[in-house]
N, C-alpha and C positions, 0 to 999 in steps of 0.2 A: 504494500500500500504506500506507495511514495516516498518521502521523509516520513509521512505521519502513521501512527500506530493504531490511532485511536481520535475517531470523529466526537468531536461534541455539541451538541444541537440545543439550543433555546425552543423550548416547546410553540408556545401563542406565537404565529405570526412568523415563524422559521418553518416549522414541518407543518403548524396545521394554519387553516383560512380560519382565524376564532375570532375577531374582531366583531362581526357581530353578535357572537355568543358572551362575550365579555361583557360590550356595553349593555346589554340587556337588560342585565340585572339591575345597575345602577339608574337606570332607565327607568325603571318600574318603581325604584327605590326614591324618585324624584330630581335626579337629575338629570340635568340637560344635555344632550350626545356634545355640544360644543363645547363642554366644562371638563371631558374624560379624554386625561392621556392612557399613553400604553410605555411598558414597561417596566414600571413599578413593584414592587413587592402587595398582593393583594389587600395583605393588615393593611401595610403600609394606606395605601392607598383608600380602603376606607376607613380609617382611623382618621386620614387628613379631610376626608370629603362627610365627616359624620355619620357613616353607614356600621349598622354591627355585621360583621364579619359574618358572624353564621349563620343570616339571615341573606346575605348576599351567596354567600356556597348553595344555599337551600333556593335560589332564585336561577342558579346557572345549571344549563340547560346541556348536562353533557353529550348527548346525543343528538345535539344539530352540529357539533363541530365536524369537516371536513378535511381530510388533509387536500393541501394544494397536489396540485396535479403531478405524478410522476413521481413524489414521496415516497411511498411504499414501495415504486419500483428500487429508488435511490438504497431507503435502506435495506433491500432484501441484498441490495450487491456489496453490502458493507461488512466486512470482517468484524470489527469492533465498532459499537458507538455508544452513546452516550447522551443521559438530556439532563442539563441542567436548567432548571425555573423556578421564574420567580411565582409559580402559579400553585396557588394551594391544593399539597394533596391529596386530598379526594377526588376531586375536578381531575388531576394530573394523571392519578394511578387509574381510574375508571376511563377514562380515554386510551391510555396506553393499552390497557384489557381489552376495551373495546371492537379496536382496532386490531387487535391481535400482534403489537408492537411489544420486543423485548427487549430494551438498550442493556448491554452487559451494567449502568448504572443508571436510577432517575431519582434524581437529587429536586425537592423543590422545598418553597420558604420554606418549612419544618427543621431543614437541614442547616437554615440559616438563623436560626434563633427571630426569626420573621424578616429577617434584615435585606439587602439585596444579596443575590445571589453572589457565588463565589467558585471558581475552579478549582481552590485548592482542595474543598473537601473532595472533587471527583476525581483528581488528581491523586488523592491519597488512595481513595477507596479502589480505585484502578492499578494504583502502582505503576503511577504514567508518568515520564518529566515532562514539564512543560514544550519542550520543545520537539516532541514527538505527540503534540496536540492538535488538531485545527477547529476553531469553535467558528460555529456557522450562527449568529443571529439580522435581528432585524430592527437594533437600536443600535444609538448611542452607547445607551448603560453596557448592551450586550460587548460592542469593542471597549471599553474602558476595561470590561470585566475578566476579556483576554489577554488585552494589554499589560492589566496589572500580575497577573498569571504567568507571566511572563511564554504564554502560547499565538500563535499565529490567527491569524481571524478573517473570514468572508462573512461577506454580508447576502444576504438571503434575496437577490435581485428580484424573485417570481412572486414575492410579494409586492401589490402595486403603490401601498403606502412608504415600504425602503426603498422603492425607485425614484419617488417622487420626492426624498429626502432628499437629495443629489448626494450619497455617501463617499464619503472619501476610504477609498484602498482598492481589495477588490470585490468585484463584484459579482456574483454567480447569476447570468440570464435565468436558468433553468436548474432543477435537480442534477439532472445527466448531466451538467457541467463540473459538475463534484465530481464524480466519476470519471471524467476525465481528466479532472486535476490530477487526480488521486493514483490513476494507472500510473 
């Protein structure tokens, strides 16, 4: 598998199309789609926006999430991978089930004492160096989180909200282009 040994993936808005499954809840919970970012840590996130957390879990809708297109092909060709998120798990582990998805790790807030996410616990739990990593998200936080990790990073192009970021490094059109990174 290239330099890298071991893929690791941001769940919401990297592998699956959840944007409208996220805001939903908050939606229904009283706020307005214009007041809701993505990437955050979930607590986090409704802790800042007044919502109780396990009435927002109890509002989100695991079964309309989709993975984007070509996903599943992506990771059925993958020797190792990995998801680190910041998405509460329940919501996390019953989609991965779902879907019939088994990352050798799925790290979310729980792992992080709610905080944002981190490589190094998946790093540990894998027995991976950083530099035999490559984490594929579709934020900001997500490269910061690589960077600091001291792992390699692409951003998730095939989602149309990281396109429209203009993201700086690089940038994956398609799933299959991981896969060809990676040969």
């Amino acid at each position: 598998m290239s330099n890298y040994d071991l893929v690791v993936f941001d769940l919401d808005g990297t592998l699956l199309d959840s944007d409208g499954a996220l805001v939903e809840p908050f939606v229904r919970l009283g706020m307005s789609r214009d007041e809701i970012t993505f990437g955050d840590p979930v607590a986090e996130a409704c802790r800042r926006w007044g919502i109780d957390l396990d009435t927002y879990v109890a509002l989100y809708d695991t079964t309309v999430v989709r993975p984007y297109p070509g996903v599943s092909t992506l990771l059925e060709g993958l020797e190792r991978w990995a998801v680190c998120s910041n998405k509460h798990p329940d919501s996390g582990h019953a989609e991965l089930e779902r879907l019939g998805w088994v990352p050798e790790v799925a790290l979310f807030t729980d792992s992080f004492a709610g905080g944002p996410k981190r490589l190094g616990p998946v790093l540990d739990a894998t027995a991976t160096s950083p530099d035999a990593v490559l984490f594929v998200g579709d934020t900001a936080h997500d490269r910061r989180c690589a960077l600091e990790a001291g792992c390699a990073f692409a951003w998730a192009g095939w989602n149309p909200r990281t396109r429209a970021s203009n993201p700086e490094g690089y940038v994956l059109d398609e799933p299959s282009g991981l896969l060809d990174l990676l040969a």
